[in-house]
Phi, psi and omega in degrees: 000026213242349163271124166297317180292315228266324188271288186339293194288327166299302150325298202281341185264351175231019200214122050245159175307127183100318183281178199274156176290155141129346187330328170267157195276139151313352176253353161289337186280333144292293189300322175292336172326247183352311185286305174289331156292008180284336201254134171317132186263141168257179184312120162312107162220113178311334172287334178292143180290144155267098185328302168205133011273122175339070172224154140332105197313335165290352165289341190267000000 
């Protein structure tokens, strides 16, 4: 999800939660894509603990 068409058609079929898909228009559906897709992702760290189940995140 990480391509604007490919997370926008996830989107538009599956957002707002609950509702029938398409609900939302294709350019809402871009446009929320795009916004989220504006922010930085953060850093993978593998060392850090999972609250639950207490494991290392590289176990998953």
């Amino acid at each position: 999800m990480h391509k604007l068409p490919t997370m926008a058609a996830f989107v538009r079929y599956n957002m707002p939660y609950g509702s029938a898909p398409n609900t939302l228009t294709a350019q809402q559906a871009y446009d929320v894509s795009a916004y989220v897709l504006s922010h930085s992702r953060p850093k993978f760290n593998g060392q850090r603990t999972i609250a639950f189940p207490p494991r290392k995140a590289s176990f998953y």
